[in-house]
Each structure stands twice: as structure tokens, then as C-alpha cells.
C-alpha positions as a printed Julia matrix, in Angstrom:
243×3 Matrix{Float64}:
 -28.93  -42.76  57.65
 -29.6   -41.13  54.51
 -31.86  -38.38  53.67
 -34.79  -38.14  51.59
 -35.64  -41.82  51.29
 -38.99  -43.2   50.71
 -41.02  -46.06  49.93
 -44.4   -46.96  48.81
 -46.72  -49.35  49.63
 -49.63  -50.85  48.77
 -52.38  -52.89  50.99
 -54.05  -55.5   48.87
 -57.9   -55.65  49.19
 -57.95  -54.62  52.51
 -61.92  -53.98  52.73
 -62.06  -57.88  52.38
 -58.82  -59.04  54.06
 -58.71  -57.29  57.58
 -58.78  -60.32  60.44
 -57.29  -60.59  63.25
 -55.74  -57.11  63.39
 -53.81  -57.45  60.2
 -54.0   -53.77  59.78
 -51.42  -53.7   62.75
 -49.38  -54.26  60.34
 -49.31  -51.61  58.29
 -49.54  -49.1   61.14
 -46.02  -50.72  62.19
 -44.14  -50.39  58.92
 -45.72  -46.4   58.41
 -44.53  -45.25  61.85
 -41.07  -47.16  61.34
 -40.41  -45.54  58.41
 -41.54  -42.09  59.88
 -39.84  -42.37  62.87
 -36.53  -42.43  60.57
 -37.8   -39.72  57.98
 -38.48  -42.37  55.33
 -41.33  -40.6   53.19
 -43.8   -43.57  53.23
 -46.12  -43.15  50.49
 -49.11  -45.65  50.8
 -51.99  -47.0   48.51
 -55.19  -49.01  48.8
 -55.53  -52.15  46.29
 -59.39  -53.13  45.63
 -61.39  -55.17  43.65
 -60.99  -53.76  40.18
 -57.93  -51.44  40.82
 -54.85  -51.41  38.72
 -52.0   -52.71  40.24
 -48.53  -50.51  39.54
 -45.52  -50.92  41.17
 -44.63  -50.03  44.83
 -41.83  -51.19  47.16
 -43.54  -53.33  49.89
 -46.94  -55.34  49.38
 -49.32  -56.3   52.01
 -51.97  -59.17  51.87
 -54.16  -59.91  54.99
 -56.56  -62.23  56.45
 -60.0   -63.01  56.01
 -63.26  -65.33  55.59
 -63.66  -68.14  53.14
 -66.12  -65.76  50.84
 -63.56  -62.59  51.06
 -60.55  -65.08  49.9
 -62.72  -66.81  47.19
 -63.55  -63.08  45.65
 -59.59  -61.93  46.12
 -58.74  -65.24  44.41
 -60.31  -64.23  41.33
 -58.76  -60.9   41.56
 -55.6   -61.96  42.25
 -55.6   -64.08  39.13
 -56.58  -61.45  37.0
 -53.01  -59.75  38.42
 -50.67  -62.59  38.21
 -48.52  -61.54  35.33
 -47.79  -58.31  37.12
 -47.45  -59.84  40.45
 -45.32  -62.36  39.2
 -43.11  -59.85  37.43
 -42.85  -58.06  40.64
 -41.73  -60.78  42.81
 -38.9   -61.33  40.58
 -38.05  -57.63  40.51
 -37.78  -58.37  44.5
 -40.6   -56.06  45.43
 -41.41  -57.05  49.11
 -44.27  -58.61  49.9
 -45.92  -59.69  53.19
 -48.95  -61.9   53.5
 -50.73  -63.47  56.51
 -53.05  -66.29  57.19
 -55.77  -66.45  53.72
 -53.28  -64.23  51.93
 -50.64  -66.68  52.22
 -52.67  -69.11  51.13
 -53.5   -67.45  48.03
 -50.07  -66.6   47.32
 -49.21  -70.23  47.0
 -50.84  -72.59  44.13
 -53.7   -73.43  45.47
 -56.65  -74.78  48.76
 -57.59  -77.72  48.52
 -60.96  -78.13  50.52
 -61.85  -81.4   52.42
 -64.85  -81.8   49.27
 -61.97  -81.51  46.46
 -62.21  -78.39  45.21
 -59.74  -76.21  44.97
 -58.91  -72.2   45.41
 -56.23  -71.1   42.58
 -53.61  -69.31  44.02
 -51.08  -67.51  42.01
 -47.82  -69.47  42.75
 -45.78  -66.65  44.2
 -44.13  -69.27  46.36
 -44.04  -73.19  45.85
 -46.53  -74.32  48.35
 -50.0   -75.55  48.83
 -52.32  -75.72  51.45
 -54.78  -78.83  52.5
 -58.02  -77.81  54.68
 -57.59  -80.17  57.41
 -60.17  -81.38  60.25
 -58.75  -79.61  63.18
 -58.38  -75.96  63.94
 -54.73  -74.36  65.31
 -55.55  -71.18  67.71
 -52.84  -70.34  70.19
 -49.76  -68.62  70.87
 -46.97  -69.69  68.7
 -43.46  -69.07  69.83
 -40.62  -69.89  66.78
 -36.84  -69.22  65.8
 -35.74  -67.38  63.11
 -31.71  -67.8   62.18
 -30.86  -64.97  60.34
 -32.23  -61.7   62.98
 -31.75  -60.94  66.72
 -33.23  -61.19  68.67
 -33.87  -64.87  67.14
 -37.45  -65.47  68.07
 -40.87  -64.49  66.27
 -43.9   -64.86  68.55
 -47.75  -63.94  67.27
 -50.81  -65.91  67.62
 -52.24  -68.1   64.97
 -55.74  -69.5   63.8
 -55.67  -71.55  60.57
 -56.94  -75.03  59.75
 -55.42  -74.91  56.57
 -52.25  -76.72  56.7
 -49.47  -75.64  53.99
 -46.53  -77.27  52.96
 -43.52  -76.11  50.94
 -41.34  -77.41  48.18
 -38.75  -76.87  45.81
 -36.73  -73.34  46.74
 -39.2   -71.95  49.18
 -38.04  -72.06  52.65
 -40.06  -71.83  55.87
 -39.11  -68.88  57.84
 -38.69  -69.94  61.43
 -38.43  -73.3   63.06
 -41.66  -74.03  65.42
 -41.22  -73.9   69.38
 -44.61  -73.33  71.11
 -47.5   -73.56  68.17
 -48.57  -75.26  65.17
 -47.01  -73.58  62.7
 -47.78  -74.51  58.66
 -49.21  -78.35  59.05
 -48.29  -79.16  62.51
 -46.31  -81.73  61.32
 -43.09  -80.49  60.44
 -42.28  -77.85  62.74
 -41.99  -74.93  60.2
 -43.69  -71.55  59.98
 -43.9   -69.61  57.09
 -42.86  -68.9   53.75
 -39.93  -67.15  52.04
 -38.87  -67.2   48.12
 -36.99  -64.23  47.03
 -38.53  -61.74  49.39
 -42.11  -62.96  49.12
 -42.95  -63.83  52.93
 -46.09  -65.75  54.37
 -47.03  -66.68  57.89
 -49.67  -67.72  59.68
 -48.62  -65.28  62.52
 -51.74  -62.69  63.31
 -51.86  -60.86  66.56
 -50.42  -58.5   64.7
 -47.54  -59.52  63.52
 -45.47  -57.15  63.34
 -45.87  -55.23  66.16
 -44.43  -57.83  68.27
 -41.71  -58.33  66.11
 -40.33  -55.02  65.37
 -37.17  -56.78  64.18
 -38.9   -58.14  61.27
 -40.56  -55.68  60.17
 -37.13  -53.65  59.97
 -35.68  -56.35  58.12
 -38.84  -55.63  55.63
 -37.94  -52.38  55.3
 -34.28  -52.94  55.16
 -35.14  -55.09  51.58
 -37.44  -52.25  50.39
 -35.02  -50.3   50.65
 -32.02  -52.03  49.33
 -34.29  -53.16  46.05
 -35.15  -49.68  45.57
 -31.83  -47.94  45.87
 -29.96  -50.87  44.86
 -27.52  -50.53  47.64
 -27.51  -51.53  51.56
 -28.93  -48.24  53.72
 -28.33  -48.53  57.63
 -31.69  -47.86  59.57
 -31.17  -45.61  62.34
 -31.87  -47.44  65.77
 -35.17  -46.53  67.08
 -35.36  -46.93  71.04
 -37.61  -50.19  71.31
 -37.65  -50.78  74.82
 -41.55  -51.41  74.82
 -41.63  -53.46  71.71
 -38.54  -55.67  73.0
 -40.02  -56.34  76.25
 -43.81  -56.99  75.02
 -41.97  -59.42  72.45
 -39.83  -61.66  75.14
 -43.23  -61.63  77.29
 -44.94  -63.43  74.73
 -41.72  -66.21  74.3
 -42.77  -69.12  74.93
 -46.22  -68.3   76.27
 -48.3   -71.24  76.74
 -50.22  -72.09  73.63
């Protein structure tokens, strides 16, 4: 692999969007990227920054109040946001942060949270609530699984030219209903998949990284392998694991 590579990141509003161990997250794509010398140069997002651009984007979790204050934030930011989705800056968002990244929540009363349309979905609240292990398959990664646990009653469904990411085998997934989890346009990503993610799924998050880098460099880099014995064999314990 290349030398003297880096990326930057930044984690949106993460003093109101931390459930779940979201921040698991993070923690996974920093010691990835130092494990292969990739300088990874990371930056806080809160309520009333400026947003500039960085490589990779994180959006977390969190309570009904935190996502109603990041909703008007996020607003305020959609130009930029936009623009940066279509400059295929990375972004990965769980849970609330999906949500938000879609056009809008619809509670059971009517009213609805704005999103900011970075993919073509919505979400419905809905009367019952998904927690349990979710087991799904992904078709374009080995290994071909994605596992993580999930607790949402929000149930989201896609149109137009965003896709869902994986194909449901143990779980919920986005409604229940149609077997699909997640989100992708471009390389905007959303699941409901906390746990945390990516630490079970060390495959995805090197695919992340793997588009970071390509959008920044403008060219496919190799990642060196990493020996991920433990992370392989804590994510086929948890396929298929009773929901």
C-alpha cells in the first residue's frame, strides 16, 4: 500500500447522537486506518459548528429530543451536505441518523421530522418496537453477511435509486415487511445496525475506507490485510443468532 495517505473525518453531533455504542464506530475506522499508516485526521461536528469538507461522515443514534434538535441543524447544513454527497464524500449513519438523512418521520400524531433527503426514503413511526439480533446478506463483500443488533420502531422504506444494502435473514430490518436493511445512494449508507456496527463487520468498514480513499485520490489504493482472526470469528458467532 501506499505511503503517506490520510483521511479525515468528521462525527456529526456526537454529544447528542451517541446510543447504543455508536461511538464503536469510529474507534473501528481510526484504528483501521492506523493499523495501515493512514494519517486519520478526525473532527467533532456540534450544534452551531461549520461544516467543511472531510472524507468520511459519521451520524449516530439517539432520543426523540436529541434528533428533533440535530434536525434543525442538519437543515441549516443541507446545501453543503448535499453538495458533498454528490462529491461522493462517505457518509455513515445509524438508527435516528438515518432517519434524518432521508426526507422525513412521520409520527403516529402526523407530524413530521424534516430530514434532508440525502437518500430517497422515509420513515413511518409504527406501533411495535424491533430489538434483536439481525443477521443479513450483503452481495457485493466477503464474507457476505452483516450481523449487529437493532432497536427502531421507525420503519423506513426506499424509492427511486436508493438501494437497501443487505437482504434480511434473522431480524427486522427497515419495515419488517420487505426484507431489506439499509440504505445506499452514491456512497451515503444508513442502517439500523447498532451493536456497534462496525466492529463486527470489519469488512465493511474497509470497504468505507476503501471509497474514502478512492474519492480522495481519485484512483483505487489496495488496503494492506490486517490479521482479523478475532473480528472474523466474533462476526460468524453472531450469524444467525437467534433474534
Amino acid at each position: 500500500m501506499e505511503e503517506n495517505l490520510e483521511l479525515s473525518f468528521a462525527h456529526i453531533y456526537p454529544k447528542l447522537l451517541n446510543l447504543y455504542g455508536d461511538i464503536g464506530n469510529v474507534l473501528t475506522l481510526k484504528k483501521r486506518c492506523e493499523w495501515r499508516g493512514i494519517k486519520f485526521i478526525a473532527e467533532e461536528i456540534n450544534i452551531g459548528d461549520t461544516f467543511k469538507p472531510h472524507d468520511i461522515y459519521f451520524i449516530g443514534g439517539g432520543q426523540d429530543r436529541q434528533q428533533v434538535d440535530v434536525a434543525v441543524e442538519l437543515q441549516k447544513n443541507k446545501a453543503f451536505l448535499t453538495e458533498e454527497r454528490d462529491n461522493n464524500a462517505v457518509f455513515l449513519s445509524i438508527c435516528g441518523g438515518y432517519q434524518l438523512l432521508g426526507h422525513y418521520y412521520k409520527a403516529q400524531d402526523g407530524s413530521e421530522l424534516k430530514g434532508i433527503s440525502l437518500l430517497d426514503a422515509y420513515t413511518l413511526a409504527g406501533n411495535k418496537r424491533f430489538i434483536g439480533n439481525v443477521t443479513a446478506e450483503i452481495d457485493f463483500l466477503k464474507p457476505n453477511t452483516l450481523v449487529g443488533f437493532e432497536n427502531h420502531s421507525g420503519l423506513t422504506y426506499l424509492q427511486g435509486d436508493t438501494k437497501p444494502i443487505s437482504k434480511i435473514i434473522v431480524g427486522n430490518g427497515n419495515n419488517g415487511q420487505d426484507k431489506t436493511e439499509g440504505a445506499r445512494y452514491k456512497n451515503i449508507f444508513g442502517t439500523y445496525l447498532h451493536g456497534s456496527f462496525l466492529p463486527k463487520n470489519p469488512h465493511f468498514a474497509d470497504y468505507l475506507i476503501s471509497l474514502a480513499l478512492e474519492k480522495k485520490y481519485g484512483r483505487k489504493i489496495d488496503l494492506a490485510q490486517l490479521n482479523d482472526e478475532i473480528e472474523i470469528n466474533t462476526h460468524e458467532n453472531l450469524v444467525n443468532k437467534p433474534y
